[in-house]
C-alpha positions as CSV (number, residue, x, y, z in Angstrom):
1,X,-4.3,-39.4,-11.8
2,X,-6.9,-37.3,-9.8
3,X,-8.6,-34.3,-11.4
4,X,-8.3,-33.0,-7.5
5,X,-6.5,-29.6,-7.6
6,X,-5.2,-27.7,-4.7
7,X,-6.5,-24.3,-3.4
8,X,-4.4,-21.4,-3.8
9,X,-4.3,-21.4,0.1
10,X,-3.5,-24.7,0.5
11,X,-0.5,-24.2,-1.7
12,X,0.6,-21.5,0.0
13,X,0.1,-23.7,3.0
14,X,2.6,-25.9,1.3
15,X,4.9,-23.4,0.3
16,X,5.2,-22.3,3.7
17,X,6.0,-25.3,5.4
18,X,8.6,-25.7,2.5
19,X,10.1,-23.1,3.7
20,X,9.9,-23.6,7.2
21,X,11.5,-26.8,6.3
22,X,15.0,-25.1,5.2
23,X,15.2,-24.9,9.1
24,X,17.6,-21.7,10.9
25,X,18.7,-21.0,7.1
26,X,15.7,-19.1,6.8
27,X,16.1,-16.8,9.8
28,X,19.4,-15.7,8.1
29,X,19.2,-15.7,4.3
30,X,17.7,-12.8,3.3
31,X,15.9,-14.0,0.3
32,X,14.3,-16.5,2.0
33,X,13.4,-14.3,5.0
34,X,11.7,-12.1,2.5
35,X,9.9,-14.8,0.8
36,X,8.9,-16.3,4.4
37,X,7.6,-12.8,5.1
38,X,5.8,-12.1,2.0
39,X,4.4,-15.6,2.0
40,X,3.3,-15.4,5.6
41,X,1.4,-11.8,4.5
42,X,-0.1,-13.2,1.6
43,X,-1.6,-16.1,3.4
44,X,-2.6,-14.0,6.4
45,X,-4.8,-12.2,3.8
46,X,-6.5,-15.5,2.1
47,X,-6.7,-16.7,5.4
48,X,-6.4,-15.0,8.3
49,X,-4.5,-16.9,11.1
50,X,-3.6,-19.3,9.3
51,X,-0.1,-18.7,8.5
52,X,0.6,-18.5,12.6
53,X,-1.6,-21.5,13.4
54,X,0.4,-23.7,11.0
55,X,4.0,-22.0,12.6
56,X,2.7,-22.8,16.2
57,X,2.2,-26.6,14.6
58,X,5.4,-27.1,13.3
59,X,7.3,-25.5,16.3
60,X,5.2,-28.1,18.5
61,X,6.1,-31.0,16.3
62,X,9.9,-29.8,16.4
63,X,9.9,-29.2,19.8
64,X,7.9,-32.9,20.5
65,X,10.6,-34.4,18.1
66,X,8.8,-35.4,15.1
67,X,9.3,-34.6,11.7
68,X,7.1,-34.2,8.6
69,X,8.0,-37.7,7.3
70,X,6.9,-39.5,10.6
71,X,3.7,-37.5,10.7
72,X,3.3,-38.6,6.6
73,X,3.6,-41.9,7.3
74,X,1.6,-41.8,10.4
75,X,4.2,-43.5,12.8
């Protein structure tokens, strides 16, 4: 096992593409368009731009067709 531990913005990295992962679900739940928000506003502040940079990523990947696991894998 590694002694390698995250940063708190890479988790919150993580946690937003999590979320952004639940798809159109997250547009109209309001729970988790509130945690989207707040999650998005708290990484802004760690790291600003961050939080938009990785949204522009994933809506390119989306739109190019790939997915997470392909990009994992590196296929």
């Amino acid at each position: 096992m590694s002694d390698v531990t995250p940063t708190p913005v890479e988790l919150q990295v993580l946690q937003l593409v999590a979320l952004w992962r639940q798809g159109p679900a997250v547009r109209h739940d309001p729970v988790l368009a509130n945690m989207f928000a707040r999650l998005s506003a708290s990484l802004n502040r760690s790291a600003p731009g961050v939080a938009a940079r990785v949204l522009r990523t994933l809506e390119d990947m989306q739109a190019r067709g790939l997915g997470l696991g392909l990009v994992a894998r590196g296929d």
